[in-house]
CHARMM internal coordinates of N, CA and C (Angstrom, degrees):
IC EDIT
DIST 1 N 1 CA 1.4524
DIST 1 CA 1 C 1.5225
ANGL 1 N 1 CA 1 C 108.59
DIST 1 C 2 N 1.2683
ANGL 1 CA 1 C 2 N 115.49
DIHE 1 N 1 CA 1 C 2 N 99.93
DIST 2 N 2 CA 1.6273
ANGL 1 C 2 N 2 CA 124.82
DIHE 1 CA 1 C 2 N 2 CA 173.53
DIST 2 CA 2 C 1.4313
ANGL 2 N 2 CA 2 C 109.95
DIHE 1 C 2 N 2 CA 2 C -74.01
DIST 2 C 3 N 1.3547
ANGL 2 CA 2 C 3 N 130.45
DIHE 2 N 2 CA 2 C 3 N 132.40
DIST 3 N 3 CA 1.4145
ANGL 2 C 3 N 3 CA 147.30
DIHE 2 CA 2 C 3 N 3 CA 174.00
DIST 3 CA 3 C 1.9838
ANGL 3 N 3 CA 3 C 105.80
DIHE 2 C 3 N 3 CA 3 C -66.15
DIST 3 C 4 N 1.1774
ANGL 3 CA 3 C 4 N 118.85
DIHE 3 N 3 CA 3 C 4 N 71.47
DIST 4 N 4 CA 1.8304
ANGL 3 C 4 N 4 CA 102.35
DIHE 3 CA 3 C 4 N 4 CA 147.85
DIST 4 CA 4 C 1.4323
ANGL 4 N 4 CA 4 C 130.26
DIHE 3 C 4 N 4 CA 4 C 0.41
DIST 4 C 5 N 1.3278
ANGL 4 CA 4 C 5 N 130.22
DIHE 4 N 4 CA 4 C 5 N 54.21
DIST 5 N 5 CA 1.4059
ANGL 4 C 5 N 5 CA 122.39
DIHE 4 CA 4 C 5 N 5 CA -163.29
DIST 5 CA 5 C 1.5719
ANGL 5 N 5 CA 5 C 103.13
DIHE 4 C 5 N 5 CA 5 C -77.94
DIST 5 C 6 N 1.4931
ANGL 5 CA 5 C 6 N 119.73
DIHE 5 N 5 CA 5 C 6 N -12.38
DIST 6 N 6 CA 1.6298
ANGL 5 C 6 N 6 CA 107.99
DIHE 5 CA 5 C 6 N 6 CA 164.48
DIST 6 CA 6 C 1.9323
ANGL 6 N 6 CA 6 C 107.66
DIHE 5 C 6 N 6 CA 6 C -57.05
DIST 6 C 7 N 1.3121
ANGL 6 CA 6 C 7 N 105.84
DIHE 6 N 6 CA 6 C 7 N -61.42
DIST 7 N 7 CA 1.6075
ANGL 6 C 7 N 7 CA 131.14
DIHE 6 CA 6 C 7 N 7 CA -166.51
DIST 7 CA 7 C 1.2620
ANGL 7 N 7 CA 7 C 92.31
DIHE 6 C 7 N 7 CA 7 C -52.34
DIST 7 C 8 N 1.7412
ANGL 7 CA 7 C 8 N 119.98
DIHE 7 N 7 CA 7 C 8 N -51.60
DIST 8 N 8 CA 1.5858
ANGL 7 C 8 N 8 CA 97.81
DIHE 7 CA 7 C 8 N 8 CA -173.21
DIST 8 CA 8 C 1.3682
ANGL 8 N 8 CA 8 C 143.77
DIHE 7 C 8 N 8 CA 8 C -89.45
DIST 8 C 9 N 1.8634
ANGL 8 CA 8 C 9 N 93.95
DIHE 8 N 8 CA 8 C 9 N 5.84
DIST 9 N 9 CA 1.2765
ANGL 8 C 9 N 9 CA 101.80
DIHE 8 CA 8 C 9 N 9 CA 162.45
DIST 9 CA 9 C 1.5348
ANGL 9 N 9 CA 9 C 124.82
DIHE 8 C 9 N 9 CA 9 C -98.28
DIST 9 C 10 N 1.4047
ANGL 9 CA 9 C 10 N 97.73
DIHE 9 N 9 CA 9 C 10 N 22.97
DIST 10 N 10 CA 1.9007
ANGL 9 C 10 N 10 CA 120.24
DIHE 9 CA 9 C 10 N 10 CA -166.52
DIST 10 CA 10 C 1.6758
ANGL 10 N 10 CA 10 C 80.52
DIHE 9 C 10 N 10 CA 10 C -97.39
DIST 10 C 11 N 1.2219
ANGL 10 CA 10 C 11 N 114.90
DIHE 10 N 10 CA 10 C 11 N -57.54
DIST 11 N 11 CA 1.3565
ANGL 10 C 11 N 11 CA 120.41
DIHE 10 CA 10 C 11 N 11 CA -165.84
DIST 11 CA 11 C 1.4008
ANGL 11 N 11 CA 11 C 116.54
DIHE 10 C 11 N 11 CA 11 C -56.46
DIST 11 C 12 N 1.4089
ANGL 11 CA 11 C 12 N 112.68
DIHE 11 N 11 CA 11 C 12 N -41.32
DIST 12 N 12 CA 1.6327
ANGL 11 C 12 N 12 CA 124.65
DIHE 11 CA 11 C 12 N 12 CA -171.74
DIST 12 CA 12 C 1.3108
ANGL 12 N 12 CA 12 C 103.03
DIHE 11 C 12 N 12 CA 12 C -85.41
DIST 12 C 13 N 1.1846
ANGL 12 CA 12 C 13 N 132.75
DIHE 12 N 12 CA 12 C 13 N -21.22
DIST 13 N 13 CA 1.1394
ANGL 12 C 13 N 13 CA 121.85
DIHE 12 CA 12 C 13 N 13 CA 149.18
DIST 13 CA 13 C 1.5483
ANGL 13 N 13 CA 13 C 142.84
DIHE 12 C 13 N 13 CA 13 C -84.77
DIST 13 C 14 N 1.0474
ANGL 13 CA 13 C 14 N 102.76
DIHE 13 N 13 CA 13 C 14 N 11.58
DIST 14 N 14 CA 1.8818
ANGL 13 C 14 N 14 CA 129.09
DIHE 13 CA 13 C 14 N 14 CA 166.22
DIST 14 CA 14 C 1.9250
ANGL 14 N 14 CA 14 C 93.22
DIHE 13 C 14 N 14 CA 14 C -94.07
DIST 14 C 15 N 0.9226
ANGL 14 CA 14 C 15 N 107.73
DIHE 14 N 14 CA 14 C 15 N -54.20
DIST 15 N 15 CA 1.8180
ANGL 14 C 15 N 15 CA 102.87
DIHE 14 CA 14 C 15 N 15 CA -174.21
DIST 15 CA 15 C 1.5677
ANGL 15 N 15 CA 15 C 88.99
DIHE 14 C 15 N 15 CA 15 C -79.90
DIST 15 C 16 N 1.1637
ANGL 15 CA 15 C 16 N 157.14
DIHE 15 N 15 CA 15 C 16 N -18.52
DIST 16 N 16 CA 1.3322
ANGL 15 C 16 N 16 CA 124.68
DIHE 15 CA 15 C 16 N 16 CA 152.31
DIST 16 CA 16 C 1.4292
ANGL 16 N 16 CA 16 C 125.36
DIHE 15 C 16 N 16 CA 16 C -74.13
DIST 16 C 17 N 1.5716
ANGL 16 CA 16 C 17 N 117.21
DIHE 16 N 16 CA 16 C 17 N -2.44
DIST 17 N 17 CA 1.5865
ANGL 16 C 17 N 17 CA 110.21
DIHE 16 CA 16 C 17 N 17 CA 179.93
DIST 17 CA 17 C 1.4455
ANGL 17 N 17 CA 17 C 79.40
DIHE 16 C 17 N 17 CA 17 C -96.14
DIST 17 C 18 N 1.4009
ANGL 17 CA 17 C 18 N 146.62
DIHE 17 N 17 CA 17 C 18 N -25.42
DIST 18 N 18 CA 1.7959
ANGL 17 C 18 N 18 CA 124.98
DIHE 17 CA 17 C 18 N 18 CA -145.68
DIST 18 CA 18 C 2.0380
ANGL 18 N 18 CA 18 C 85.35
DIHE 17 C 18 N 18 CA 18 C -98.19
DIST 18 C 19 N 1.0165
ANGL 18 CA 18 C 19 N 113.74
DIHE 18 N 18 CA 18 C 19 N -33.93
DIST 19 N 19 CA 1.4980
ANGL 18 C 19 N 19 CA 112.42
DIHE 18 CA 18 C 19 N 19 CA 164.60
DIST 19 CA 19 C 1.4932
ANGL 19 N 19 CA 19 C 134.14
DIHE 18 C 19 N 19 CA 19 C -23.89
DIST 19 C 20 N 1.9544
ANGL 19 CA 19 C 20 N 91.84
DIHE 19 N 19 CA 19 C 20 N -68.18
DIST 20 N 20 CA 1.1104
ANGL 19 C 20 N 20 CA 117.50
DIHE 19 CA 19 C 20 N 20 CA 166.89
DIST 20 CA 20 C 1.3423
ANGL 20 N 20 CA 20 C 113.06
DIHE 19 C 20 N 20 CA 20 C -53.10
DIST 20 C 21 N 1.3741
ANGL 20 CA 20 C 21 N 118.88
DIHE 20 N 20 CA 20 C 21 N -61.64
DIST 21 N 21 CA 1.6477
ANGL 20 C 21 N 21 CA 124.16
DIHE 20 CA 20 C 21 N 21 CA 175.95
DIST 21 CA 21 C 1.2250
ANGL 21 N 21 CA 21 C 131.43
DIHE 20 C 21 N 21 CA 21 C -57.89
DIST 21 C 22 N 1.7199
ANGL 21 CA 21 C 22 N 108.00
DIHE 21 N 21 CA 21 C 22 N -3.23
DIST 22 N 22 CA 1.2769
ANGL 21 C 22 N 22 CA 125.45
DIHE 21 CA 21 C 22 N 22 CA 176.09
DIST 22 CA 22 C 1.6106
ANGL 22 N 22 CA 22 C 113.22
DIHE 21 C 22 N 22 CA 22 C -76.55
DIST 22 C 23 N 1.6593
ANGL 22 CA 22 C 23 N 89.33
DIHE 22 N 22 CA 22 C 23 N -23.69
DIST 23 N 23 CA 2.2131
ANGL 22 C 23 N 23 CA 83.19
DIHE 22 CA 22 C 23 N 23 CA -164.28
DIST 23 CA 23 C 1.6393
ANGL 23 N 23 CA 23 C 72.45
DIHE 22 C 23 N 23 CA 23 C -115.03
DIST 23 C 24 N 1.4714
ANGL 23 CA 23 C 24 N 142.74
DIHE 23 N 23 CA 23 C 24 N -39.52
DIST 24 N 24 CA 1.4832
ANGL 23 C 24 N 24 CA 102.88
DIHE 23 CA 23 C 24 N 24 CA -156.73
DIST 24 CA 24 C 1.9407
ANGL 24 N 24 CA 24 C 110.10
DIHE 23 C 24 N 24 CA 24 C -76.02
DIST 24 C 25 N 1.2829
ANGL 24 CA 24 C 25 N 120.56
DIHE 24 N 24 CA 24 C 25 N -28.88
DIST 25 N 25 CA 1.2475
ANGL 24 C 25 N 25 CA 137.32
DIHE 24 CA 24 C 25 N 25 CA 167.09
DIST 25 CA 25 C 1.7065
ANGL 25 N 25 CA 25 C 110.17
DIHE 24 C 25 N 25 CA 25 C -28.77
DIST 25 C 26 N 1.6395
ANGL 25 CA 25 C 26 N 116.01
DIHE 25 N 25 CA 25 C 26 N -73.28
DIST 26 N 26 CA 1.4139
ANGL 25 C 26 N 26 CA 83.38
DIHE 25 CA 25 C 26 N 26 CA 170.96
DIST 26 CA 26 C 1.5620
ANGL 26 N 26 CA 26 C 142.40
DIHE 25 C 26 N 26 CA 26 C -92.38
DIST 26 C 27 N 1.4449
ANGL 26 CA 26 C 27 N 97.65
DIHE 26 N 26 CA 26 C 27 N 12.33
DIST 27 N 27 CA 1.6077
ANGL 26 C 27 N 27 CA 113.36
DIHE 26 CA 26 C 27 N 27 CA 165.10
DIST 27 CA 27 C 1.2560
ANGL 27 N 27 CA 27 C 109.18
DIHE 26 C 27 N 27 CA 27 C -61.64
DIST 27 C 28 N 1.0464
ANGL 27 CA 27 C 28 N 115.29
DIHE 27 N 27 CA 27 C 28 N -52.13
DIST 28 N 28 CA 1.6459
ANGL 27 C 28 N 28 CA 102.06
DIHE 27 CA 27 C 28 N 28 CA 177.06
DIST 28 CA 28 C 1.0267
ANGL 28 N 28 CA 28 C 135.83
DIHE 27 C 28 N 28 CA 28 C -93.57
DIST 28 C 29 N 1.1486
ANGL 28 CA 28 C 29 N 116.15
DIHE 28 N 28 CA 28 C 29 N 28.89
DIST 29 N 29 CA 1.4984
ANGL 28 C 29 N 29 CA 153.03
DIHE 28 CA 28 C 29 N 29 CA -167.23
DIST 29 CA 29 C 1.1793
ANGL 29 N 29 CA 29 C 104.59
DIHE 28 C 29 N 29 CA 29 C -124.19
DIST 29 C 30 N 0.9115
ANGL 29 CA 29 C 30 N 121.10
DIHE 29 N 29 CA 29 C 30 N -28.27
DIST 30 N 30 CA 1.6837
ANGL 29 C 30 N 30 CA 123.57
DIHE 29 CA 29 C 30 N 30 CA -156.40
DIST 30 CA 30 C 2.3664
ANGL 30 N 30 CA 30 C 90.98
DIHE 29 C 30 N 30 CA 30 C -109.56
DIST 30 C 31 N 1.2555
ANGL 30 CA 30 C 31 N 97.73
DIHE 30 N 30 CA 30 C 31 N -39.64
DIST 31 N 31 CA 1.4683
ANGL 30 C 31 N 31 CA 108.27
DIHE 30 CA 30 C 31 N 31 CA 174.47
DIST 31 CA 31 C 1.2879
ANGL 31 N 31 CA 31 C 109.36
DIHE 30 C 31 N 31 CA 31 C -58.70
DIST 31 C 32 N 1.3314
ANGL 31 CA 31 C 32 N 104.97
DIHE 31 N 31 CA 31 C 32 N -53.68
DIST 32 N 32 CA 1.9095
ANGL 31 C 32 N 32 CA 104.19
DIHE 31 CA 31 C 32 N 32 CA -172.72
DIST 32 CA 32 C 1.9063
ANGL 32 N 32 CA 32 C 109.84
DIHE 31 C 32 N 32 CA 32 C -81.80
DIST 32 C 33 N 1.1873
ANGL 32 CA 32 C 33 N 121.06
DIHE 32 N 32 CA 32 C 33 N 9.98
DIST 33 N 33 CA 1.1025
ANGL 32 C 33 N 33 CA 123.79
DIHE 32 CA 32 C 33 N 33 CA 167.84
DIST 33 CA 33 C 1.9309
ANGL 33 N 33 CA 33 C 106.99
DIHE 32 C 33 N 33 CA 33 C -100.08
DIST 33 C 34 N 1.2742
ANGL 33 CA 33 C 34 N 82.29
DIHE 33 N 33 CA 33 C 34 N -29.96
DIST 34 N 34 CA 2.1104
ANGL 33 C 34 N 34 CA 85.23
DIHE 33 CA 33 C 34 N 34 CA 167.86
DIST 34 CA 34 C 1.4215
ANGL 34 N 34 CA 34 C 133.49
DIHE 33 C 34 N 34 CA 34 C -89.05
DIST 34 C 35 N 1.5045
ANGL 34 CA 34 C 35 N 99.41
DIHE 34 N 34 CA 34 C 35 N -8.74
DIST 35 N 35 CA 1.2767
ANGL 34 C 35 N 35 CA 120.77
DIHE 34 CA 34 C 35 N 35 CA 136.76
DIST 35 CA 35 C 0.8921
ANGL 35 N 35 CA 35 C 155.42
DIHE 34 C 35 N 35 CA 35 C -119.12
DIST 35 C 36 N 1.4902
ANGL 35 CA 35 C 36 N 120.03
DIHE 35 N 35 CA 35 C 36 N 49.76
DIST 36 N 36 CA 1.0964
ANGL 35 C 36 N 36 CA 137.35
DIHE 35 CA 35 C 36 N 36 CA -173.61
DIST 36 CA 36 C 2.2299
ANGL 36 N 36 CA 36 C 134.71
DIHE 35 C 36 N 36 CA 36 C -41.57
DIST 36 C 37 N 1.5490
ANGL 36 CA 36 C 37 N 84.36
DIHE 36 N 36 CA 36 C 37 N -23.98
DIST 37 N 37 CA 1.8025
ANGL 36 C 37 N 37 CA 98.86
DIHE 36 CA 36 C 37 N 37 CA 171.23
DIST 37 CA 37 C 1.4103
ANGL 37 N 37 CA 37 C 94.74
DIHE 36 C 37 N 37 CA 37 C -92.09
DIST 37 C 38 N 0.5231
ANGL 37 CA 37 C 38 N 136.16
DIHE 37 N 37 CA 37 C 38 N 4.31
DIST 38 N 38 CA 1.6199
ANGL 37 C 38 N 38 CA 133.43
DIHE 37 CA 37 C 38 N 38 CA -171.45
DIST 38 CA 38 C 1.4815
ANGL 38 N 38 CA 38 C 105.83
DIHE 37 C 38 N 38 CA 38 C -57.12
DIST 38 C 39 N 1.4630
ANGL 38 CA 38 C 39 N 151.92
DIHE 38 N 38 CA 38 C 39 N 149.68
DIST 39 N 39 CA 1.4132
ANGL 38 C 39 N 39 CA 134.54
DIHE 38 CA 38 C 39 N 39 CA 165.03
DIST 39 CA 39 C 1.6502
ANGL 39 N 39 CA 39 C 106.42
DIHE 38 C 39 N 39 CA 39 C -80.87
DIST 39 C 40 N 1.3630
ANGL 39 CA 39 C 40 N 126.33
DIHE 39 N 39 CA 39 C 40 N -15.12
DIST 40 N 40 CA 1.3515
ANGL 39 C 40 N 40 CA 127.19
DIHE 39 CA 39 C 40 N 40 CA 168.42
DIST 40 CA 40 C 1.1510
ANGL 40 N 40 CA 40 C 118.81
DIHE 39 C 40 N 40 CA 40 C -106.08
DIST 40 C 41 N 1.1188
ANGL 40 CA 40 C 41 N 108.78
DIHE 40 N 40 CA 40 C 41 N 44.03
DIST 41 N 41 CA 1.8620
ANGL 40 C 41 N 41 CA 125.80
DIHE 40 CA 40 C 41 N 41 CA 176.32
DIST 41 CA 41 C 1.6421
ANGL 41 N 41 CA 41 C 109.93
DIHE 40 C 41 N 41 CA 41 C -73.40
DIST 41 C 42 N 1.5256
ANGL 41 CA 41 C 42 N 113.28
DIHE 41 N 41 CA 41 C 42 N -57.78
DIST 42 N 42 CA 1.5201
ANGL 41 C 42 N 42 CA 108.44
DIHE 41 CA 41 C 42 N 42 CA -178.43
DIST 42 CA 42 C 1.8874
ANGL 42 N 42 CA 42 C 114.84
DIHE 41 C 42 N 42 CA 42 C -73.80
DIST 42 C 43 N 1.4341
ANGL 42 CA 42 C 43 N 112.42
DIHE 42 N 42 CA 42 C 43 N -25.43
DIST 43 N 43 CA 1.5281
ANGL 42 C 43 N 43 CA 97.69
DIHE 42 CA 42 C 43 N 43 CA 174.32
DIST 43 CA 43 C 1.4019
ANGL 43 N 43 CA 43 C 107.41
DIHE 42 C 43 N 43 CA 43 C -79.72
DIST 43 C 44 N 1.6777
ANGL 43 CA 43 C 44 N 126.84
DIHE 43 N 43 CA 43 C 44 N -31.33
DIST 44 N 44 CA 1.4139
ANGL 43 C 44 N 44 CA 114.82
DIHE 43 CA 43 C 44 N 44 CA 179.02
DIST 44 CA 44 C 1.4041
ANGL 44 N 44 CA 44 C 107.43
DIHE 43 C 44 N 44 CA 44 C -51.17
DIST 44 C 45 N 1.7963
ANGL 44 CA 44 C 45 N 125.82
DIHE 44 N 44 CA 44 C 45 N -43.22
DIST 45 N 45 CA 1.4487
ANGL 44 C 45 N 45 CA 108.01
DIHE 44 CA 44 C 45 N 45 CA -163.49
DIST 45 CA 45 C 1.2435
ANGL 45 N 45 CA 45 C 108.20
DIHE 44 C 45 N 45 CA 45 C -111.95
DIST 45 C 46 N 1.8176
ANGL 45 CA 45 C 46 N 126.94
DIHE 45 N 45 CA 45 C 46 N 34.76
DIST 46 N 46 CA 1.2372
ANGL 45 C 46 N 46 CA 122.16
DIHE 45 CA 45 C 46 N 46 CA 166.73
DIST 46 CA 46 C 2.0482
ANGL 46 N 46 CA 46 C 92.24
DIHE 45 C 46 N 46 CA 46 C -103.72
DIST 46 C 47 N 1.1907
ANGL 46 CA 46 C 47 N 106.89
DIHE 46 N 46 CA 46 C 47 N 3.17
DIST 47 N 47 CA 1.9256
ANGL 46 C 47 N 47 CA 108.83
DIHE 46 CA 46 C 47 N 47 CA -175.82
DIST 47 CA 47 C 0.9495
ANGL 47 N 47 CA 47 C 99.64
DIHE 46 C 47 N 47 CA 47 C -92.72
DIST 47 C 48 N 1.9357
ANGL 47 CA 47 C 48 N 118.03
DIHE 47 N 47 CA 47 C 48 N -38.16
DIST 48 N 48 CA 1.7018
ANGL 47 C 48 N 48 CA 112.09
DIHE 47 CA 47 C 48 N 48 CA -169.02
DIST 48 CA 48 C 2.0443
ANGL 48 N 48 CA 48 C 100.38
DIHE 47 C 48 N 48 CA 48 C -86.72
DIST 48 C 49 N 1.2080
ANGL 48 CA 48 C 49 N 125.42
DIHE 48 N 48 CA 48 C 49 N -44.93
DIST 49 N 49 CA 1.4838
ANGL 48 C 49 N 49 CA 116.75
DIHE 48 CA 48 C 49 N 49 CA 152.58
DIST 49 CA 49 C 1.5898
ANGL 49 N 49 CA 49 C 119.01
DIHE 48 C 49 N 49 CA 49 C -24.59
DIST 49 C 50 N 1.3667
ANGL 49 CA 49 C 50 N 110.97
DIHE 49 N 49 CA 49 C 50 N -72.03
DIST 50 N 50 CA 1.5919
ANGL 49 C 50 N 50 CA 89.74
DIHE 49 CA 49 C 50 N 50 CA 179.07
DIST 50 CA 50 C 1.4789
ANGL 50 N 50 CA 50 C 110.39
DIHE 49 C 50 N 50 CA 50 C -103.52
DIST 50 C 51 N 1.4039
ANGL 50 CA 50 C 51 N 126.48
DIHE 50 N 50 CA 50 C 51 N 56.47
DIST 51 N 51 CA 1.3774
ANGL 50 C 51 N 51 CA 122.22
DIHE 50 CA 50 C 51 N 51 CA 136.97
DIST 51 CA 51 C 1.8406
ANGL 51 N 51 CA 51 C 85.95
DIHE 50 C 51 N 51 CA 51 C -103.75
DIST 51 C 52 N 0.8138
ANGL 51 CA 51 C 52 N 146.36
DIHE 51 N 51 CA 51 C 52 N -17.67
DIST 52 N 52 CA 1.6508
ANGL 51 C 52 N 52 CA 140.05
DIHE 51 CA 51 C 52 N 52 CA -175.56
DIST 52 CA 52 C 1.3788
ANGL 52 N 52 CA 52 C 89.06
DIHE 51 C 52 N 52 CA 52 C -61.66
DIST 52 C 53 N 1.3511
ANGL 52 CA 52 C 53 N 109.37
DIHE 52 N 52 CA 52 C 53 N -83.24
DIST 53 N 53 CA 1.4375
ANGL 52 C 53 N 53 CA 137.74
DIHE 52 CA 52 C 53 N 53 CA -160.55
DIST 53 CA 53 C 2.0221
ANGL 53 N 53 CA 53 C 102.83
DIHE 52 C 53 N 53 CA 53 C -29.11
DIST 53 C 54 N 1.6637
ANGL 53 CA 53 C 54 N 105.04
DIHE 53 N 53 CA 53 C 54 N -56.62
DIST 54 N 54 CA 1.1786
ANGL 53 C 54 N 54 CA 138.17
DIHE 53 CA 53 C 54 N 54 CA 169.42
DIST 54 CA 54 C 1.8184
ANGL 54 N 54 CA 54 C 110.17
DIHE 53 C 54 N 54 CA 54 C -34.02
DIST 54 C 55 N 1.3795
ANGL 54 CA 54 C 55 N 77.87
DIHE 54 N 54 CA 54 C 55 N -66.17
DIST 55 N 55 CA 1.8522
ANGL 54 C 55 N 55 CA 93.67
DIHE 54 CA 54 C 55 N 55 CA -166.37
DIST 55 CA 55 C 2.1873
ANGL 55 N 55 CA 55 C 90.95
DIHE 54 C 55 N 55 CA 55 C -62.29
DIST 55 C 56 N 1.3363
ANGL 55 CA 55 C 56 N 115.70
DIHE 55 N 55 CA 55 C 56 N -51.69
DIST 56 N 56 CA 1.3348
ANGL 55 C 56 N 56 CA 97.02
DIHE 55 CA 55 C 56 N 56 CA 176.74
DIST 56 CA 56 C 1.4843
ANGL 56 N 56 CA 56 C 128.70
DIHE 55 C 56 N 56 CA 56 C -62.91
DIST 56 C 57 N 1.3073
ANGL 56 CA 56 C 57 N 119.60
DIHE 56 N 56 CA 56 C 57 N -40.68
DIST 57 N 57 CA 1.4094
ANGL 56 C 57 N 57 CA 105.09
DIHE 56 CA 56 C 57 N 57 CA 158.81
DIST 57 CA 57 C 1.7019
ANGL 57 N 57 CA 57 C 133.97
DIHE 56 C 57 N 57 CA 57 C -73.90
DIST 57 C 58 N 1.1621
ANGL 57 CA 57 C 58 N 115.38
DIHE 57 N 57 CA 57 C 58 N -15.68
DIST 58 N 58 CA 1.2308
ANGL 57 C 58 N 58 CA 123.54
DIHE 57 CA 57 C 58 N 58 CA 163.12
DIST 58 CA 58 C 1.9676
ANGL 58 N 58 CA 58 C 112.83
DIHE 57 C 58 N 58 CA 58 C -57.77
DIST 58 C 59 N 1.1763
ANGL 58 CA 58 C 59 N 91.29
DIHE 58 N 58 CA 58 C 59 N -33.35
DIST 59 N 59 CA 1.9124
ANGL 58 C 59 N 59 CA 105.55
DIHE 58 CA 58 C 59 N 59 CA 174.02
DIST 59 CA 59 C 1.8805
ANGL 59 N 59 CA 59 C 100.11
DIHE 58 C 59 N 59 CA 59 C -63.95
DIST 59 C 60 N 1.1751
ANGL 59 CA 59 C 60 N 94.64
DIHE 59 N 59 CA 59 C 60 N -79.13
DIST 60 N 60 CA 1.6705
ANGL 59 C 60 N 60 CA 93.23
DIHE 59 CA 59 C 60 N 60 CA 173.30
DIST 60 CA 60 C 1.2566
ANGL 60 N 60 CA 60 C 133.36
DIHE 59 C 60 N 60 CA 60 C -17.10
DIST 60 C 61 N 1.3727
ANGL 60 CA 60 C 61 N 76.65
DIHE 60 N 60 CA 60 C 61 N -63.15
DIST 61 N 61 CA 2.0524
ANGL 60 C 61 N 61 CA 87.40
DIHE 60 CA 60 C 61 N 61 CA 178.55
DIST 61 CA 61 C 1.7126
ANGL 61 N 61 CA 61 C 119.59
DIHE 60 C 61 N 61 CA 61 C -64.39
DIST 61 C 62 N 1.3296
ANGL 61 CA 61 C 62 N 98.31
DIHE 61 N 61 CA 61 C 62 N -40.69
DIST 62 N 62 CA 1.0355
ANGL 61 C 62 N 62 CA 103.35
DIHE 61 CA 61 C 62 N 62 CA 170.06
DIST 62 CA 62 C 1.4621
ANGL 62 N 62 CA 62 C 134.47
DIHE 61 C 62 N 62 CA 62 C -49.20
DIST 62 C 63 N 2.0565
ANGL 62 CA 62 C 63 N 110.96
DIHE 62 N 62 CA 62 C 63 N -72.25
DIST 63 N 63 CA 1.3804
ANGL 62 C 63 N 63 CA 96.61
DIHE 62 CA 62 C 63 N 63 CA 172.54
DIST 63 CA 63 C 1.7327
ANGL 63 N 63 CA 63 C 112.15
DIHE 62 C 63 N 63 CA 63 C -75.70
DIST 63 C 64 N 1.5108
ANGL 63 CA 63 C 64 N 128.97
DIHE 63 N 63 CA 63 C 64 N 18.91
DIST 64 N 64 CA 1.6858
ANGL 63 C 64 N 64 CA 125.33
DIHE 63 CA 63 C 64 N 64 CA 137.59
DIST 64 CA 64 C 1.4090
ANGL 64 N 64 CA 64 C 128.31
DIHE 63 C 64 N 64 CA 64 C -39.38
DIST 64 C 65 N 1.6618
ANGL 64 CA 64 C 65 N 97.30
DIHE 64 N 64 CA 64 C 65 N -53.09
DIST 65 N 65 CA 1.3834
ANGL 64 C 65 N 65 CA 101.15
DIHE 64 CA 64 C 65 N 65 CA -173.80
DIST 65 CA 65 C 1.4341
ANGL 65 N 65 CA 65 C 120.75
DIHE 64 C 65 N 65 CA 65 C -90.82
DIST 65 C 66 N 1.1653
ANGL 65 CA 65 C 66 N 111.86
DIHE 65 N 65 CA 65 C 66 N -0.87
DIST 66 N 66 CA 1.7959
ANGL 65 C 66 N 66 CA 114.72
DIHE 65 CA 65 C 66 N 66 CA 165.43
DIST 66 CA 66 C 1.5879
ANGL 66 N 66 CA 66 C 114.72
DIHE 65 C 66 N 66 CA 66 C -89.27
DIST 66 C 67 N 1.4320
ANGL 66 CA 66 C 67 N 84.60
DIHE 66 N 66 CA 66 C 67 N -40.24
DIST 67 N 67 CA 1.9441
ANGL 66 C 67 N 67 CA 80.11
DIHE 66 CA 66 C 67 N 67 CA 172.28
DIST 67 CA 67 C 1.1089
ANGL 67 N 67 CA 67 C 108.80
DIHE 66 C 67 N 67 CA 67 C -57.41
DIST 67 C 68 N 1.3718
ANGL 67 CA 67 C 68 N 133.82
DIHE 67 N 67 CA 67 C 68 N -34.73
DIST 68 N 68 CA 1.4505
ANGL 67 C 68 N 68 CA 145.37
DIHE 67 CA 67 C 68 N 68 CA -133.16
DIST 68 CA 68 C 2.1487
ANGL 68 N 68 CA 68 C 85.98
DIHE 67 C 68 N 68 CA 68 C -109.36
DIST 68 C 69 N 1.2171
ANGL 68 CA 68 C 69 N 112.13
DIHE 68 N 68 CA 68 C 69 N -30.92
DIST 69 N 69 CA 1.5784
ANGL 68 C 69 N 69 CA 107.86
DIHE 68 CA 68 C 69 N 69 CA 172.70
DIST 69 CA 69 C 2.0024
ANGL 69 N 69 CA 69 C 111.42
DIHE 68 C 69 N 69 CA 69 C -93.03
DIST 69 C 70 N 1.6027
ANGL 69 CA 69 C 70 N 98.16
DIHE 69 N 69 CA 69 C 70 N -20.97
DIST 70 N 70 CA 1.7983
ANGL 69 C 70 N 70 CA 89.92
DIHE 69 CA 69 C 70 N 70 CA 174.56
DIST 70 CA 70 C 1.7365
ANGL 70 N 70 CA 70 C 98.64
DIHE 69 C 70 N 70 CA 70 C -71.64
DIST 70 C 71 N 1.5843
ANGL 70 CA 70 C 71 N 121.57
DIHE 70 N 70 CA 70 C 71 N -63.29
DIST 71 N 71 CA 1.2600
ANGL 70 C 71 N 71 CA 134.51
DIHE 70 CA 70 C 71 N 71 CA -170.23
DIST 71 CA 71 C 1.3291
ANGL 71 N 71 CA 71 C 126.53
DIHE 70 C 71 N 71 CA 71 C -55.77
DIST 71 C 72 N 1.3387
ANGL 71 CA 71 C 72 N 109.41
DIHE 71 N 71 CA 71 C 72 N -31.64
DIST 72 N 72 CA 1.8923
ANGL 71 C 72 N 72 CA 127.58
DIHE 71 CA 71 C 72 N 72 CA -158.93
DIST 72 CA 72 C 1.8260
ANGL 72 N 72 CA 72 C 112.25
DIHE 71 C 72 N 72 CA 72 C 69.03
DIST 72 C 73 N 1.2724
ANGL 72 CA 72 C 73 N 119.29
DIHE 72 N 72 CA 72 C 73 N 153.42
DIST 73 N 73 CA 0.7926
ANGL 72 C 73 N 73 CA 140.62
DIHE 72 CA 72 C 73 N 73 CA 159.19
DIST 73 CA 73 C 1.3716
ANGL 73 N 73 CA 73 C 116.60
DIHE 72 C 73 N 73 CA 73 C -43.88
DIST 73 C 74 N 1.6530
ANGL 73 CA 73 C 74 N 121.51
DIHE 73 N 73 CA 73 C 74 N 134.10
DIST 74 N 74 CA 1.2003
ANGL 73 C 74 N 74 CA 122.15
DIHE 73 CA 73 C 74 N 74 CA -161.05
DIST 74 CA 74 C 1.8811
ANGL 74 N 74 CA 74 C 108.95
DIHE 73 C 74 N 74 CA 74 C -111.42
END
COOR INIT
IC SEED 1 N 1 CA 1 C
IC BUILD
């Protein structure tokens, strides 16, 4: 069983964008709840929702595609 080293650096770089989306997600989430009068209150926290939403499926896919470069494609 040969390791995909294209695929598994496809993968490690999906868990470095869901990383990233891990800390900016509730920062701005956490901002638009501290400003709540704000007139850009609901688009600030419908961006930090789906960078959440984002950052969890971006996880998925991610360790998918490493399993999918240790194992091979079925």
């Amino acid at each position: 069983m040969k390791t995909n080293k294209e695929l598994l650096l496809k993968g490690v770089k999906f868990l470095g964008y869901t990383i990233a989306m891990m800390f900016t997600a509730p920062l701005i989430i956490y901002q638009a709840f501290k400003n709540q009068e704000h007139p850009l209150y609901i688009p600030v926290l419908a961006v930090g929702l789906v960078l959440a939403i984002g950052a969890v499926a971006m996880g998925f896919r991610g360790i998918k595609t490493i399993v999918d470069a240790f194992f091979g494609k079925k």
